[in-house]
C-alpha positions as CSV (number, residue, x, y, z in Angstrom):
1,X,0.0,0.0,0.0
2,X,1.0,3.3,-0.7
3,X,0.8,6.3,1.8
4,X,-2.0,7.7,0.0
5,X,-3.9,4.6,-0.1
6,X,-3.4,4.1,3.8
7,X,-6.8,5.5,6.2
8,X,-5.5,8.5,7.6
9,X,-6.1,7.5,11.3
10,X,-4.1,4.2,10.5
11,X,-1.1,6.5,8.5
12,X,-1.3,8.8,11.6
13,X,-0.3,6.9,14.7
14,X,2.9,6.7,16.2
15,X,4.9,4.1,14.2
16,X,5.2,1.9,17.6
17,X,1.4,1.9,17.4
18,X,1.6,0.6,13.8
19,X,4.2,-1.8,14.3
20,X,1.9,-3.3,17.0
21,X,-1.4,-2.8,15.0
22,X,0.6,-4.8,12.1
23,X,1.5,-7.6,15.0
24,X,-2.3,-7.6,15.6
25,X,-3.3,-8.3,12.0
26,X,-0.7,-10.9,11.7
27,X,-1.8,-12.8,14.8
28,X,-5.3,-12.6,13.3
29,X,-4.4,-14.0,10.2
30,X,-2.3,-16.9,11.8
31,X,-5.3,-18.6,14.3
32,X,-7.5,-18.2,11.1
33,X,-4.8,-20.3,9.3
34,X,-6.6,-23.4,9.4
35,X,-9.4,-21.3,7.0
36,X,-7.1,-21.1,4.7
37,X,-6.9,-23.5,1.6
38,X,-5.0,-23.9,-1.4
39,X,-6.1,-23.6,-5.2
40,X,-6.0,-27.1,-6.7
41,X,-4.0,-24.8,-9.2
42,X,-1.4,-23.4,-6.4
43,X,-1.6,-27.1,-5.2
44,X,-0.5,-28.6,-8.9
45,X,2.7,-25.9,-8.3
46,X,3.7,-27.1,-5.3
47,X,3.9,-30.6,-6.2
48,X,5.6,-29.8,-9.9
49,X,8.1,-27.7,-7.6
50,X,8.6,-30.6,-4.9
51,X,9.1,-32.7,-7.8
52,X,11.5,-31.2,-9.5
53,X,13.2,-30.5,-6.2
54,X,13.8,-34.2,-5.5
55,X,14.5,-35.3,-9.2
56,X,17.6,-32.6,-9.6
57,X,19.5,-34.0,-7.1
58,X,21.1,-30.7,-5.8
59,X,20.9,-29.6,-2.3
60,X,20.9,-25.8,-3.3
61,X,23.6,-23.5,-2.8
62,X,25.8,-22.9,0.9
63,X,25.4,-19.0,1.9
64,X,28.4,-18.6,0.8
65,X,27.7,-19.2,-2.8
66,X,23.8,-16.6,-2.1
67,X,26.2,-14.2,-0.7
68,X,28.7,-13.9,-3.7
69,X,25.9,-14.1,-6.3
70,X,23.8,-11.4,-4.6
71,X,26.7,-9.2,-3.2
72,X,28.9,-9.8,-6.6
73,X,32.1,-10.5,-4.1
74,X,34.7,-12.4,-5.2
C-alpha cells in the first residue's frame, strides 16, 4: 500500500502503534490459518516444484555461494 492509499487515522499513529497494530493483523491471520486452503492450481505448483526438487539431485547452494551471487564478491 502506498501512503496515499493508507486510512489516515491508520497512517497517523505513532509508528510503535503501527508496528503493533501490524503484529495484531498478523496474529489474526495466523489462528485463522486453518481457514485457509489452497487452489487445486497453487496445489499442482507445489507438487511440480517438490518434484523437481527431489529429481535434480542438488541440495541448493551454501550462503556462501547466495552471498557472492547477490553481493557480486569475489
Amino acid at each position: 500500500m502506498s501512503r496515499s492509499t493508507l486510512p489516515p487515522e491508520i497512517r497517523d499513529l505513532p509508528v510503535a502503534e503501527r508496528v503493533a497494530l501490524v503484529e495484531e493483523i498478523w496474529d489474526s491471520i495466523v489462528e485463522d490459518e486453518a481457514k485457509f486452503e489452497l487452489t487445486d492450481a497453487q496445489k499442482a505448483e507445489l507438487d511440480r516444484r517438490l518434484a523437481q526438487r527431489a529429481s535434480s539431485g542438488s541440495r541448493g547452494s551454501d550462503w556462501a555461494d547466495v552471498k557472492t551471487r547477490i553481493l557480486g564478491e569475489p
